[in-house]
BAFI-3210 file (N, C-alpha, C; in Angstrom, 3 decimals, decimal comma, padded with zeros to 6 digits):
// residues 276
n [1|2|3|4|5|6|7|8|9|10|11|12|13|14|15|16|17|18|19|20|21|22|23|24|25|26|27|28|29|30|31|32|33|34|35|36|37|38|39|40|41|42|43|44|45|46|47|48|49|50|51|52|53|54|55|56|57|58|59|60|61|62|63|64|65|66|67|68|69|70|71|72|73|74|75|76|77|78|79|80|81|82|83|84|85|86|87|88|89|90|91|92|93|94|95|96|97|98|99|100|101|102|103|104|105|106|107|108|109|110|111|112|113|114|115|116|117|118|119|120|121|122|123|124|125|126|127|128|129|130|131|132|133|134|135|136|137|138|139|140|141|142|143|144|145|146|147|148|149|150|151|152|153|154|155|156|157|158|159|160|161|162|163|164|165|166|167|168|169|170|171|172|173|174|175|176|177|178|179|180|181|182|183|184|185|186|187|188|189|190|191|192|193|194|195|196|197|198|199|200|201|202|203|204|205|206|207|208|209|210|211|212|213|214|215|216|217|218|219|220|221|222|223|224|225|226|227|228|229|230|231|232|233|234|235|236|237|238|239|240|241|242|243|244|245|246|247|248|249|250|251|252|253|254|255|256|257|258|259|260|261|262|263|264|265|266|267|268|269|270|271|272|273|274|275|276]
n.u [071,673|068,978|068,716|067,210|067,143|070,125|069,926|068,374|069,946|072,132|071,224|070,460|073,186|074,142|072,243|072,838|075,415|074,589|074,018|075,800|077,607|075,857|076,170|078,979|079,454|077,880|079,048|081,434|081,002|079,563|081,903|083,373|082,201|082,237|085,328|085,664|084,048|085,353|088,050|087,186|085,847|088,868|090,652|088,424|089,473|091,806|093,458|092,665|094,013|097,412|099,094|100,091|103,082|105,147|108,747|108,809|108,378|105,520|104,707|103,288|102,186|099,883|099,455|096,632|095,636|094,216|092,897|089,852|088,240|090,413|091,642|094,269|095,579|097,154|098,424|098,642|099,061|098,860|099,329|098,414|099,643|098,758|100,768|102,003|103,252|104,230|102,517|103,465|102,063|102,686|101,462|100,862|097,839|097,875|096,788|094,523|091,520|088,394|087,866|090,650|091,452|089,198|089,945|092,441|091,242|090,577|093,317|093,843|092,636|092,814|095,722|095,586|093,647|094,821|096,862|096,520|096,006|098,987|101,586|104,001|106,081|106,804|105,303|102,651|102,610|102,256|099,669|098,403|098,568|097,721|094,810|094,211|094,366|092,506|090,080|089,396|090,021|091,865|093,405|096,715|098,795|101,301|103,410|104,854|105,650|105,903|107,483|107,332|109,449|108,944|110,270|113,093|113,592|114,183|113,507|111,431|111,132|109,379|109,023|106,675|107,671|107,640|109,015|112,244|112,836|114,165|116,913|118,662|120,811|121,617|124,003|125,262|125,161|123,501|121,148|119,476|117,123|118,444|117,288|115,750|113,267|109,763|107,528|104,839|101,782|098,833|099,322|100,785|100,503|101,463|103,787|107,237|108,158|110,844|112,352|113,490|115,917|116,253|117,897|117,052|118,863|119,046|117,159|117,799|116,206|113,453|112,255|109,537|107,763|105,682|105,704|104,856|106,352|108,626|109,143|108,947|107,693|109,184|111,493|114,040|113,706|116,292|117,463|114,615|114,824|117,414|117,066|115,293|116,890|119,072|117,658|116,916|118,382|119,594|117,775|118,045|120,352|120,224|118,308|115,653|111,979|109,875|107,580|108,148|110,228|108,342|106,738|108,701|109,468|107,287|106,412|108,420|107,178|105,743|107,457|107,997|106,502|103,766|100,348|099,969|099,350|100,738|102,467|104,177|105,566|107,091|109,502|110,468|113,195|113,439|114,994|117,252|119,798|120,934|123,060|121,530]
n.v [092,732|090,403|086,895|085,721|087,089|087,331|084,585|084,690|086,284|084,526|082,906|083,856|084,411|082,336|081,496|082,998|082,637|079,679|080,326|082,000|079,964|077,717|079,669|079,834|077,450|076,714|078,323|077,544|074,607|075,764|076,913|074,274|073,419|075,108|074,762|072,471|071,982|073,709|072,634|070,324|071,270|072,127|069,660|067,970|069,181|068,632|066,110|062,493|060,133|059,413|058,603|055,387|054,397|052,166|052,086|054,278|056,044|057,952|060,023|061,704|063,869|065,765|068,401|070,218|073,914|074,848|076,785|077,854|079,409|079,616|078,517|077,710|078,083|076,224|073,296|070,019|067,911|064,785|063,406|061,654|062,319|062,950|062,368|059,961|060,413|061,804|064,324|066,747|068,265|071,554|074,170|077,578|079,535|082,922|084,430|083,103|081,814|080,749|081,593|081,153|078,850|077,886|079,431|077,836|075,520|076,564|077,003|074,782|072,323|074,052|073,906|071,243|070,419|072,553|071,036|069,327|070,347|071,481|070,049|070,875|072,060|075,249|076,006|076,050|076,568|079,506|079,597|078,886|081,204|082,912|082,477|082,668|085,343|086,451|085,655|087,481|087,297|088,746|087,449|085,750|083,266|080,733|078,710|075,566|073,127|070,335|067,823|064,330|062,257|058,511|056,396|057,422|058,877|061,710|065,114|067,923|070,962|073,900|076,953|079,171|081,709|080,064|078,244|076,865|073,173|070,399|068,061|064,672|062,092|058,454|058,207|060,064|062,627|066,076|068,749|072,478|072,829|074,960|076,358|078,558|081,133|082,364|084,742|084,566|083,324|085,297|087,368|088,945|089,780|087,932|086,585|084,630|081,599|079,697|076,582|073,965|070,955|067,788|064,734|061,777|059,396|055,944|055,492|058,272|061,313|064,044|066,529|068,198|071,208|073,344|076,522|076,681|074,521|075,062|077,512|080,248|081,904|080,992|079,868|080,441|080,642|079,765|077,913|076,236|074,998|073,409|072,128|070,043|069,539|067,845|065,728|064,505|063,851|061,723|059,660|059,052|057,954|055,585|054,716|054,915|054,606|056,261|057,432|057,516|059,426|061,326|062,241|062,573|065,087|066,881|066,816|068,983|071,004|071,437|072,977|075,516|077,428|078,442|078,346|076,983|076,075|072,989|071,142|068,343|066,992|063,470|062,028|059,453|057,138|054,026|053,251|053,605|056,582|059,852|062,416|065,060]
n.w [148,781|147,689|148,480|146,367|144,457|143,770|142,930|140,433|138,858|138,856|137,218|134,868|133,768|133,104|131,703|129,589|128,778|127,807|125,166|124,355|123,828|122,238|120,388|119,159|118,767|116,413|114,917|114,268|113,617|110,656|109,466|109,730|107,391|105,579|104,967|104,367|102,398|100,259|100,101|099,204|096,685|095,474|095,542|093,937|091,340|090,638|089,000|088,819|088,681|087,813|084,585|083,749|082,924|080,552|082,478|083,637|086,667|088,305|090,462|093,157|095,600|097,678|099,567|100,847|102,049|105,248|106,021|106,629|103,708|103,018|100,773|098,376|094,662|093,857|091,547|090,205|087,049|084,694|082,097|078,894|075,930|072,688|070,808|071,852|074,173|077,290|078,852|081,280|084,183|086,827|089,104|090,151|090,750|091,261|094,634|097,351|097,528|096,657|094,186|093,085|093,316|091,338|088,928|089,099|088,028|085,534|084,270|084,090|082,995|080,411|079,449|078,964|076,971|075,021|074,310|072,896|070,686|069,950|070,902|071,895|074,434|074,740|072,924|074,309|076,332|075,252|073,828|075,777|077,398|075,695|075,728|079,134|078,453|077,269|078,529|080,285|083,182|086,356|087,809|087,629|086,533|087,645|085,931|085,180|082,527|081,089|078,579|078,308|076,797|077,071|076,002|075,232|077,624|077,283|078,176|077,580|078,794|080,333|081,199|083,081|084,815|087,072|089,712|089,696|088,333|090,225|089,747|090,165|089,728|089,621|090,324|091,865|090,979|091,696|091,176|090,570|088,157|085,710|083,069|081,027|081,552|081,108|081,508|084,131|083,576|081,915|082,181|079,953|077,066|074,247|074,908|075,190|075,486|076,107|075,333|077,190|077,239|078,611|079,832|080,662|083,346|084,248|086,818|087,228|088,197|088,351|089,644|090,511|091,671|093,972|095,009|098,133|098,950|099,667|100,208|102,475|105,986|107,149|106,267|103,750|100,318|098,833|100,772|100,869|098,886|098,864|100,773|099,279|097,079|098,362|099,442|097,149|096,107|098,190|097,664|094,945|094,658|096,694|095,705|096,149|096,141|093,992|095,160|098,150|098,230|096,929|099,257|101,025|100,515|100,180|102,759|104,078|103,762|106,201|107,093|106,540|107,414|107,389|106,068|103,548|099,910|099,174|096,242|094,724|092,838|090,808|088,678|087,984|086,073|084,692|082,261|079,524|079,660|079,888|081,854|083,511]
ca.u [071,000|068,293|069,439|066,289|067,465|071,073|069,930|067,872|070,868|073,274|070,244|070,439|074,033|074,173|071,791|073,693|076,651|074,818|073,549|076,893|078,496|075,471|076,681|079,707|079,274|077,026|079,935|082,626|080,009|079,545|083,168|084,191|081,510|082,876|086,472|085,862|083,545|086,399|088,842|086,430|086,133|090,048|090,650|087,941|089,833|092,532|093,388|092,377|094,855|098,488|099,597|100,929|104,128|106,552|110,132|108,616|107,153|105,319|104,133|102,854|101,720|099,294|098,548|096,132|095,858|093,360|092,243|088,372|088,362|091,863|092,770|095,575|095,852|098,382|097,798|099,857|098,212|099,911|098,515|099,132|098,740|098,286|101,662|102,251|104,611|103,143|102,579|103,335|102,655|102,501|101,797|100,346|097,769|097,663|095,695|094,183|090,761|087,721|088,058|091,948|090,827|088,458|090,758|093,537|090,612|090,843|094,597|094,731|091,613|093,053|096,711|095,149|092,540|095,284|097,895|095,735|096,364|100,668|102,232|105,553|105,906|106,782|103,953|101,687|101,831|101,841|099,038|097,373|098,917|096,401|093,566|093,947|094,366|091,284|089,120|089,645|090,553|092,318|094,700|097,943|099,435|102,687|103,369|106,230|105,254|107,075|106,842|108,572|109,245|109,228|111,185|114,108|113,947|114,132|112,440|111,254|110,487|109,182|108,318|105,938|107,351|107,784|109,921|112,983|112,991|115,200|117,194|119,380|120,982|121,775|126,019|125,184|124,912|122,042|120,981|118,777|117,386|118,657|116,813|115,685|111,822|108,844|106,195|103,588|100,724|097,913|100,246|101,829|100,107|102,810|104,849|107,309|108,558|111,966|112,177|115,036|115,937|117,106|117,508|117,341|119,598|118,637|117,530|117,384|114,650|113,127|111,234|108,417|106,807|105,486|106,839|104,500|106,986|109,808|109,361|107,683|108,478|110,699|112,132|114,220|113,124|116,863|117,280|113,896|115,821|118,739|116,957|114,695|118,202|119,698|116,615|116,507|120,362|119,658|116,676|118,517|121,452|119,702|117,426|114,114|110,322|109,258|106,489|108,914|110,385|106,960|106,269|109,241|109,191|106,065|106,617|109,181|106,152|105,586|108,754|107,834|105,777|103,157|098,961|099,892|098,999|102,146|102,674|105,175|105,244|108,547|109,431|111,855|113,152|114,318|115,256|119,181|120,006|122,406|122,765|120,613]
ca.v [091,971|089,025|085,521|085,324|088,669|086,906|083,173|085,277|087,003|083,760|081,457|084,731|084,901|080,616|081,049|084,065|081,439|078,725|080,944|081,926|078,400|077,154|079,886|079,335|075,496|076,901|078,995|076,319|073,996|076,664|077,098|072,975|072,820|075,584|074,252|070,539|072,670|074,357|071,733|068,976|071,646|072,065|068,414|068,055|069,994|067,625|064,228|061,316|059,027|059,080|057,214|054,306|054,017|051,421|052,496|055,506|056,268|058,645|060,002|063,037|064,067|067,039|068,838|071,950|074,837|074,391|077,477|078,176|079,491|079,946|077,359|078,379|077,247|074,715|072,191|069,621|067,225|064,319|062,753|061,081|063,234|062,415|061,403|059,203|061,271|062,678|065,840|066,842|070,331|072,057|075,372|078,023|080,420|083,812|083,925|082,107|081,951|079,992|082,096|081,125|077,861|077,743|079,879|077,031|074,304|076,435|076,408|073,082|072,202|074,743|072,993|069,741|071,299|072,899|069,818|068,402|071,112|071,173|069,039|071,584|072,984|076,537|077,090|075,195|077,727|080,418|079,434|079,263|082,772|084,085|081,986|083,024|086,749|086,541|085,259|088,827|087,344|089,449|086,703|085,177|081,552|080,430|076,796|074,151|071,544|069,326|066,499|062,959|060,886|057,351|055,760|057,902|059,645|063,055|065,906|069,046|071,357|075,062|077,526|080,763|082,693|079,070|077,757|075,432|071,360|069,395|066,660|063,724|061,101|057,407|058,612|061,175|064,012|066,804|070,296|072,848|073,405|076,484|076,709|080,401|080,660|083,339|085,448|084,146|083,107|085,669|089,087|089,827|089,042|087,713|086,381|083,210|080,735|078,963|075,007|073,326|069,650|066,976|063,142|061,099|058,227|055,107|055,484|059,131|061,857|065,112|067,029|069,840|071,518|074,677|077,222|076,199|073,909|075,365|079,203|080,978|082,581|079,811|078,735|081,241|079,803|078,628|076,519|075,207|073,843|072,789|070,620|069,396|068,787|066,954|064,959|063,788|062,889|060,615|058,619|058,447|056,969|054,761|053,937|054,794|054,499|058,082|057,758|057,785|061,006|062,349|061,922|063,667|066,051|067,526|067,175|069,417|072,202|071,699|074,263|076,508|078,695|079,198|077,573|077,328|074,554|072,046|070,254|067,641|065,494|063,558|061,740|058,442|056,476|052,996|053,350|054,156|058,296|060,739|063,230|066,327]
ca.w [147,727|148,792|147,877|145,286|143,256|143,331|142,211|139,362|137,916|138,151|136,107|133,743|133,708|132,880|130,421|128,558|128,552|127,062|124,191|123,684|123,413|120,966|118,917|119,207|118,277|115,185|113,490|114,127|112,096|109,976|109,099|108,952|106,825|104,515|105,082|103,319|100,798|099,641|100,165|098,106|094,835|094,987|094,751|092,436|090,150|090,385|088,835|090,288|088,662|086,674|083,855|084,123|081,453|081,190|082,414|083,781|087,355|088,514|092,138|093,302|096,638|097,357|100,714|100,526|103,067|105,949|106,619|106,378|102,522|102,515|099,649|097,126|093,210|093,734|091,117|089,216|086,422|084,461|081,265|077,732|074,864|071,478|070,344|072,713|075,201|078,734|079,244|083,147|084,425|087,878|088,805|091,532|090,690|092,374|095,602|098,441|097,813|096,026|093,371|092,509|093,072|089,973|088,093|088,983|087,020|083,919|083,592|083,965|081,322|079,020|078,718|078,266|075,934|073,860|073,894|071,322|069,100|070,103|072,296|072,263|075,531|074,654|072,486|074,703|077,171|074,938|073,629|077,377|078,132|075,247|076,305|079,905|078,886|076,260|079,300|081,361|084,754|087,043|088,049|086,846|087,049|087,633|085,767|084,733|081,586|080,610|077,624|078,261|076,018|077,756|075,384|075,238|078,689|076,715|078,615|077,339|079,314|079,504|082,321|082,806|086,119|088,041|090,484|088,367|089,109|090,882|089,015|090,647|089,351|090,664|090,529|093,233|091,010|091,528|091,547|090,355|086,862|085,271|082,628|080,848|081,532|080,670|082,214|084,443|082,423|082,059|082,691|079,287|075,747|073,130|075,821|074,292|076,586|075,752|076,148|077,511|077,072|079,558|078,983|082,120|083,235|084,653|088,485|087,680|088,198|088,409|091,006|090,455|092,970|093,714|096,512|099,472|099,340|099,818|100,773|103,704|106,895|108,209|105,424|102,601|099,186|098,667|101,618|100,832|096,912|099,148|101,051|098,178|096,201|099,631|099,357|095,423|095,457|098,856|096,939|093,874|095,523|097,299|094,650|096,605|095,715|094,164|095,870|099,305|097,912|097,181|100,695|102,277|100,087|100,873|104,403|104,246|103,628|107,896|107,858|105,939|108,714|107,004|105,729|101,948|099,205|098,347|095,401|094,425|091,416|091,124|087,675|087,656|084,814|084,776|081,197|079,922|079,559|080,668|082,977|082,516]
c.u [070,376|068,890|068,277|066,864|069,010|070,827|069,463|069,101|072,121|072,428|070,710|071,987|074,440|073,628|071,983|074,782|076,474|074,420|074,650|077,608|077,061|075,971|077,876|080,143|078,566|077,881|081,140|081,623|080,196|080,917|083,723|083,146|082,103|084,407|086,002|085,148|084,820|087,792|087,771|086,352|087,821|090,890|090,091|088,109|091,031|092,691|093,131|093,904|096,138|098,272|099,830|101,844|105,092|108,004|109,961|107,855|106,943|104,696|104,375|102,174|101,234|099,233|098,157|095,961|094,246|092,674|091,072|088,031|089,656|092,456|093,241|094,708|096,268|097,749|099,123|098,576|099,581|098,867|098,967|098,266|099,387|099,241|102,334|103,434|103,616|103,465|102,430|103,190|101,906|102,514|101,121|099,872|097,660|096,677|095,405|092,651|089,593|088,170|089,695|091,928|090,011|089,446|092,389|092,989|090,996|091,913|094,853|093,995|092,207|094,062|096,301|094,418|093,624|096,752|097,295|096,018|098,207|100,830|104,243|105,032|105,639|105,321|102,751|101,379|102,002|100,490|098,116|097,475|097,698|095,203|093,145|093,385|092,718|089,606|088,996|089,738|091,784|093,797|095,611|098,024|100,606|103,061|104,826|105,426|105,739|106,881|107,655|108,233|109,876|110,150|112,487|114,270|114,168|113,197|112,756|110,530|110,564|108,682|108,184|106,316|107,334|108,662|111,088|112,307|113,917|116,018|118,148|119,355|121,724|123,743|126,227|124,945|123,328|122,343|119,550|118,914|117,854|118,551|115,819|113,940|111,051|108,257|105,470|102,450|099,980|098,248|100,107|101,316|101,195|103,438|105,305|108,117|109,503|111,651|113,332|114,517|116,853|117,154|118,085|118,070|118,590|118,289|117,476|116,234|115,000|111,986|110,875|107,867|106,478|106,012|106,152|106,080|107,935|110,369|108,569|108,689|109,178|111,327|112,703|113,835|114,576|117,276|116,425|114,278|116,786|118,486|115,993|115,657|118,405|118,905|116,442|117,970|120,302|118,751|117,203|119,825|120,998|118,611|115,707|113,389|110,443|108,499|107,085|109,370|109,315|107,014|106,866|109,983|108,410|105,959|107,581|108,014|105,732|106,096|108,936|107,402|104,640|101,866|099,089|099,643|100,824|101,798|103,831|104,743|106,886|108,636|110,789|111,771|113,879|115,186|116,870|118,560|121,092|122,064|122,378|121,658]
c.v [090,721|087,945|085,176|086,108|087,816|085,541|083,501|085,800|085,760|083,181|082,647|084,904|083,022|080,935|082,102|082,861|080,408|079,425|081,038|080,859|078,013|078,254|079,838|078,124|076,100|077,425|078,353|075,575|074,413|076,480|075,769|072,734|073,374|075,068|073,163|071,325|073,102|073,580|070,877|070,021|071,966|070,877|067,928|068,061|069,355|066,683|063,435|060,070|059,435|058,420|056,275|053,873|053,132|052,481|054,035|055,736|057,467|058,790|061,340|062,705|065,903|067,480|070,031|072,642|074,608|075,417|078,269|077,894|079,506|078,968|078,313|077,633|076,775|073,477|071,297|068,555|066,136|063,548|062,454|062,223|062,493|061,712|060,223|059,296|061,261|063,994|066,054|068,257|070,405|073,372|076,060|079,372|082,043|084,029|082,893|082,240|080,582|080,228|081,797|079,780|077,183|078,193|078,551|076,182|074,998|076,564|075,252|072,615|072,942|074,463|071,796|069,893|071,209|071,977|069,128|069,253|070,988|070,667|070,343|072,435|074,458|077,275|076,943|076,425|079,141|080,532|079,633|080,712|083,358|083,641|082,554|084,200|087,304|086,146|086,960|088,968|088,395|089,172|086,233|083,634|081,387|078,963|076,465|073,371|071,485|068,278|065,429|062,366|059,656|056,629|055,734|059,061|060,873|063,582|067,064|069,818|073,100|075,527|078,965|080,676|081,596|078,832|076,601|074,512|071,604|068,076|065,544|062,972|059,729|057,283|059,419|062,831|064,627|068,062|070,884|073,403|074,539|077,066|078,033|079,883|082,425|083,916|084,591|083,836|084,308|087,393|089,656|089,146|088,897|087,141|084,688|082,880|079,673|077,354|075,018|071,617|069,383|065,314|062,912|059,659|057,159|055,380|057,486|060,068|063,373|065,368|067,949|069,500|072,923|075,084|077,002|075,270|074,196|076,833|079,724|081,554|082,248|079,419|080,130|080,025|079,236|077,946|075,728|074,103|073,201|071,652|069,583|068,455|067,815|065,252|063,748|062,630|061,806|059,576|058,217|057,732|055,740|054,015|053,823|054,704|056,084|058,090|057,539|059,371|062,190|063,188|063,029|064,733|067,129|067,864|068,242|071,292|072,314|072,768|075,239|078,318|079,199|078,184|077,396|075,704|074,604|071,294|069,503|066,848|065,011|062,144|060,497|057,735|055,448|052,756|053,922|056,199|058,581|061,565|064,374|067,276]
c.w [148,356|148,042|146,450|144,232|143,187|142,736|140,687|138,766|137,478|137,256|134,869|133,046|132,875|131,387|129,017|128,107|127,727|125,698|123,658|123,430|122,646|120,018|118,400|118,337|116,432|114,435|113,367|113,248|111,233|109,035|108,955|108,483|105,480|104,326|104,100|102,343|099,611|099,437|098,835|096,356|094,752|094,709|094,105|091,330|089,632|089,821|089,653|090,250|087,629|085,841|084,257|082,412|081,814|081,096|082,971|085,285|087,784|089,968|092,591|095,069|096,904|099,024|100,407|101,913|103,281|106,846|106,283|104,778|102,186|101,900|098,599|095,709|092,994|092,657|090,801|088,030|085,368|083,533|079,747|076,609|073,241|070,534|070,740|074,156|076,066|079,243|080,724|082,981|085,995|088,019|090,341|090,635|092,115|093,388|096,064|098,568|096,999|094,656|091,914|092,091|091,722|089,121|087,614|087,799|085,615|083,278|082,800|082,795|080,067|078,611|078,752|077,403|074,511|073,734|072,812|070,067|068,820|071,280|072,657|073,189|075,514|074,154|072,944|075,501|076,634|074,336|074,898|077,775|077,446|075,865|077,690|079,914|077,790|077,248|080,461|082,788|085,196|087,888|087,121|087,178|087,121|086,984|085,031|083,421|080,909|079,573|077,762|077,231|076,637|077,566|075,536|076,270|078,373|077,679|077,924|078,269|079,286|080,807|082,163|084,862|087,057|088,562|088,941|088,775|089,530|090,569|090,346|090,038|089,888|091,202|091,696|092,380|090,893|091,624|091,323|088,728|086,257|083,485|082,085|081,212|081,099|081,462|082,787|083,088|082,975|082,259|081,308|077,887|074,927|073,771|074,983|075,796|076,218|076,417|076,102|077,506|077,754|078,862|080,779|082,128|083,760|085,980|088,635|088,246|088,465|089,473|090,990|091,405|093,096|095,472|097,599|099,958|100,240|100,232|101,917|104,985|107,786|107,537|104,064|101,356|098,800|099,524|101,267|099,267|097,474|099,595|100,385|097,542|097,113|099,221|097,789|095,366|096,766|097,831|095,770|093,811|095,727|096,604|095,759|095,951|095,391|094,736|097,565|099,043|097,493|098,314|100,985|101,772|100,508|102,559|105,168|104,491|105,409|108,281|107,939|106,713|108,247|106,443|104,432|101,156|098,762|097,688|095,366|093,320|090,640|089,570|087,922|086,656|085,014|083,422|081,275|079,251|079,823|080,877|082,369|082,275]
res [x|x|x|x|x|x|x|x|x|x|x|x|x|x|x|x|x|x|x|x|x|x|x|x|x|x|x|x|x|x|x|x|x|x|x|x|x|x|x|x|x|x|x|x|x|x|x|x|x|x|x|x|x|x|x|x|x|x|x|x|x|x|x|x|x|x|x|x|x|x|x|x|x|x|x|x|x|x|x|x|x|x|x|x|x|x|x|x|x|x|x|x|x|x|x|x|x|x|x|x|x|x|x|x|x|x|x|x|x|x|x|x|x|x|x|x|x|x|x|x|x|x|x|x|x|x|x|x|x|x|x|x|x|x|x|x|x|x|x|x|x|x|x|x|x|x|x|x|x|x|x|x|x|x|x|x|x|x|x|x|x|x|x|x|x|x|x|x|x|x|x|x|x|x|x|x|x|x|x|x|x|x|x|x|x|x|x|x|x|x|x|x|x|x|x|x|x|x|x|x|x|x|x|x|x|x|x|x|x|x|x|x|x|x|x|x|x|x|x|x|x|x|x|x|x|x|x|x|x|x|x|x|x|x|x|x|x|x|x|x|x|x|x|x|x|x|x|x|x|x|x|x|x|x|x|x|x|x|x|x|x|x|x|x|x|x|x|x|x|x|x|x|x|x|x|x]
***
């Protein structure tokens, strides 16, 4: 081979290389461009801000999954409804896509929607179950909501196919709710959904979240409640910030093994009660 016929095939062989690294560079673009797309309409869909009640705080912490399109339905939402209580709810619809994503917005719009008509948990989300199943999506939801009353630390609460809470109180005791619950939303027309009632102490609290949290392929789903519980009964001991137990809460989703959306939304009361 002459040295001209070999300098010709490396320039050709260079400039194959850089072709392939601009495209390269062009579908990484490409892809963190769709990434924050898809990230920015799933916090979108979100609240921006809590209440603010006396004797009552609230604090939530969100991380969503970071892969390309691959965002979940993880939501939570937290807001005053008409009698003057707050309606909390968290949930996870089915799938990892855009698609579940949107489907998560009209959960969440459609129990704030239909809290204006009842504020009672049970029928709140029976009421959403028809709405969902009258819309002819293909998906389900999984959700928690709950009604406080500020005053008197009363909770009601009501679940379709969700993970329990997490209570603690400032004596050391905690666990997991065990409360009866319903169908997913969006499965099973007619479906009723039992409420249960708590009353919170002083210094106590509650802790929703959805299973990013707490399930995946490093983590069985009850270890991930054990060390949720571990977690509620140190802070309520110790009388932490919820918004500290947000935190390392959520962080606990690192363990999990897995790209999924976590929620947390963690409820304290300075107000008097007793144990749930």
């Amino acid at each position: 081979m002459s040295p001209t016929a070999s300098t010709d095939d490396g320039d050709e062989l260079l400039a194959r290389l850089g072709a392939l690294t601009a495209q390269a560079r062009a579908l990484a673009e490409v892809q963190r461009s769709r990434m924050e797309l898809a990230v920015a309409l799933q916090r979108g869909m979100l609240p921006r801000e809590l209440p603010v009640v006396g004797g009552v705080r609230l604090a939530v912490r969100y991380a969503p999954a970071y892969q390309g399109l691959n965002v979940g339905g993880d939501w939570y939402d937290a807001f005053r409804m008409p009698d003057g209580r707050i309606g909390l709810s968290i949930g996870d619809v089915q799938g990892h896509n855009v698609e579940a994503a949107a489907f998560m917005g009209q959960v969440r719009v459609g129990l704030r929607a239909l809290a204006s008509v009842t504020g009672e948990p049970g029928e709140l989300l029976a009421m959403t179950n028809d709405l969902l199943l009258s819309l002819g999506s293909d998906l389900f939801a999984t959700c928690t909501f709950i009604r406080l009353d500020p005053a008197s630390g009363v909770i009601e609460s009501a679940r379709a196919g969700h993970l329990p809470c997490v209570w603690a109180t400032a004596d050391g005791w905690s666990g997991v709710t065990r409360d009866e619950g319903g169908p997913p939303l969006g499965i099973q027309p007619e479906s009723a959904y039992p409420v249960t009632r708590y009353r919170l102490d002083t210094g106590s609290l509650f802790v929703m979240l959805t299973d990013g949290v707490v399930e995946g392929p490093s983590m069985r789903l009850d270890e991930g409640m054990d060390h949720v519980v571990r977690l509620a009964r140190i802070a309520a001991v110790a009388r932490l910030d919820a918004n500290a137990l947000a935190a390392a809460v959520v962080k606990g989703a690192e363990q999990v093994g897995h790209d999924d959306d976590a929620a947390v939304l963690v409820i304290s009361r300075d107000g008097p009660g007793t144990r749930p």
